[in-house]
C-alpha positions in Angstrom: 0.0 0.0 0.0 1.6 3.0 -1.5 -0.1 5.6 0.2 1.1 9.2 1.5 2.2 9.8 4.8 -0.4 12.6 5.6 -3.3 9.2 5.0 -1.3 7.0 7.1 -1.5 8.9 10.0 -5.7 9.1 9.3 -6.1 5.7 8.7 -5.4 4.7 12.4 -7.3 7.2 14.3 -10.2 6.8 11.7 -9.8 2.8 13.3 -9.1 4.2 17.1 -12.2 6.4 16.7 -14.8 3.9 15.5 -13.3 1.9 18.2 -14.5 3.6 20.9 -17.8 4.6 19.2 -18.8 1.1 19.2 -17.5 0.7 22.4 -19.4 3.6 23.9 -22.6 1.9 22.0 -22.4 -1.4 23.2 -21.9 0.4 26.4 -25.0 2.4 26.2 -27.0 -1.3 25.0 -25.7 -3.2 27.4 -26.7 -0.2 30.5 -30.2 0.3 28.5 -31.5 -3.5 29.1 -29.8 -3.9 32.6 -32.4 -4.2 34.9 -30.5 -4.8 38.1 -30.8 -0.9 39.2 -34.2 0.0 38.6 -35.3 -1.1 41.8 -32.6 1.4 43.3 -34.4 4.4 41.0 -38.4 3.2 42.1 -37.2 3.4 45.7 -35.6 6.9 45.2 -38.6 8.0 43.2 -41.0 7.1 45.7 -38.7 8.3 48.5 -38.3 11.8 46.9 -42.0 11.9 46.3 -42.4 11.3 50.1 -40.3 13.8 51.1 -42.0 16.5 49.3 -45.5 15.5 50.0 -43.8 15.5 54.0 -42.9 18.4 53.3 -46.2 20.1 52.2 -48.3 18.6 54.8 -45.6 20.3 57.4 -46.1 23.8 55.8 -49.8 23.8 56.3 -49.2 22.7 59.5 -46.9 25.3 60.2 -49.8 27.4 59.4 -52.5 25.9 61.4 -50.4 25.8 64.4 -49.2 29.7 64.5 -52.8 30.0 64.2 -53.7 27.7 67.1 -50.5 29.5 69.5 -51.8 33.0 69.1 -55.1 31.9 69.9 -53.9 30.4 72.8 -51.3 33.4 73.4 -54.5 35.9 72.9 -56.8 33.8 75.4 -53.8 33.9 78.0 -53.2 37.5 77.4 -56.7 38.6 78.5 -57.0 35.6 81.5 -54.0 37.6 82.9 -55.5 40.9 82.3 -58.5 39.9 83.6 -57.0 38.2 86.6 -54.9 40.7 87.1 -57.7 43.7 87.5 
């Protein structure tokens, strides 16, 4: 094969390069139909969704309870004014 020196040099990283793209695809195939981890990603799903509906029931609670304290702070308030007189 009689071929310049500039082609040589291509020739190899033309191989190197499809290589590794069929490499990196079998890779990708191989991590697509593995199943083994999807349990590990349903339990974080489910354990994310948890934590945010925690987290709204907490801030209406958050709510109803400042509500609840200065009711109970207001009622205490005037039984110590009243007692007080």
């Amino acid at each position: 094969m009689n071929l310049p020196f500039s082609e040589l040099s291509v020739i190899p990283e033309q191989q190197l390069f499809e290589r590794r793209t069929n490499t990196v695809i079998s890779f990708l195939n191989a991590f697509c139909k593995e199943e083994d981890g999807q349990d590990l990603v349903e339990y974080s799903l489910l354990l994310a969704f948890l934590a945010l509906a925690t987290i709204g029931l907490l801030t209406n609670a958050r709510t109803s309870l400042n509500g609840l304290w200065g009711t109970v702070a207001t009622s205490l308030n005037t039984a110590n004014t009243t007692a007080a007189s």
